[in-house]
N, C-alpha and C positions, 0 to 999 in steps of 0.2 A: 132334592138332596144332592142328585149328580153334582150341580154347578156348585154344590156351597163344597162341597169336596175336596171341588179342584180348585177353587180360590184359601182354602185352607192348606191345602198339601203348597201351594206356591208361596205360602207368608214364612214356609220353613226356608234357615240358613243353611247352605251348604255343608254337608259336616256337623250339623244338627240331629240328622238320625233321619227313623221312616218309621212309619206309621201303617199299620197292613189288619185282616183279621188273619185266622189260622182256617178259617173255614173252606167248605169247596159250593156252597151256597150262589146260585146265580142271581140272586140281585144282593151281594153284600152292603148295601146302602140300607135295606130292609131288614137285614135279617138281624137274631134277637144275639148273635156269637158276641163278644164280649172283643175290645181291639187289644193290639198286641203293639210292640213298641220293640225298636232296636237300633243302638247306639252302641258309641265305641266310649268306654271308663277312662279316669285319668290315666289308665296304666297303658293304654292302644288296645283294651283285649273288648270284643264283641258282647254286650251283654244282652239279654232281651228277655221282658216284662208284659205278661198279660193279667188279664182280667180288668179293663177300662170299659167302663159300659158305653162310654159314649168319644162321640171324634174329639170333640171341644177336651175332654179330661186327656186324650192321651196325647196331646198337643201343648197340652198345659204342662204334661208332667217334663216332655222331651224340651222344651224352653225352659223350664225349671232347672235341670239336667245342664243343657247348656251353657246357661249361666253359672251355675257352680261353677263350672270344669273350669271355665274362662275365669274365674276370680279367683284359681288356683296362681300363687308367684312359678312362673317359669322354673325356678331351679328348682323347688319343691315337688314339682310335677316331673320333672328331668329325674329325680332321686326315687320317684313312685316307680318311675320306667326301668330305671337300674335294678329295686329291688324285684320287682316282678320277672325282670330275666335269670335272676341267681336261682339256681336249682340247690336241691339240699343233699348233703350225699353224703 
């Protein structure tokens, strides 16, 4: 399971996210913890998503993830970022 790991974690894009558990378990390859996923939203802001039982799903979900973001029109995405900085007062 080590090697299919690491030839997983390496098929991720740059800027695509990370894939982690939340456990403190010493063989996390084994153990039954559920994975965890963390990525940045169309808006820049940090999100992050558990309960993926297995590597394949939370890998599936963060290229999912990816692709949206990317098939967002730039200016659209540019207008997500502006409204997310206005504060309400």
């Amino acid at each position: 399971m080590g090697q299919e790991t690491r030839t997983l974690a390496t098929q991720l894009i740059r800027g695509m996210g990370s894939f982690f558990k939340l456990c403190a378990c010493s063989r996390q390859s084994r153990c039954p913890h559920p994975y965890a996923i963390r990525y940045r939203d169309a808006t820049g802001r940090q999100v992050e998503e558990t309960g993926y039982s297995t590597l394949p799903a939370a890998v599936e979900q963060l290229a999912k993830i990816y692709t949206e973001k990317r098939d967002i029109p730039r200016q659209q995405a540019d207008l997500k970022r502006q409204i997310a900085k206005q504060r309400f007062g």
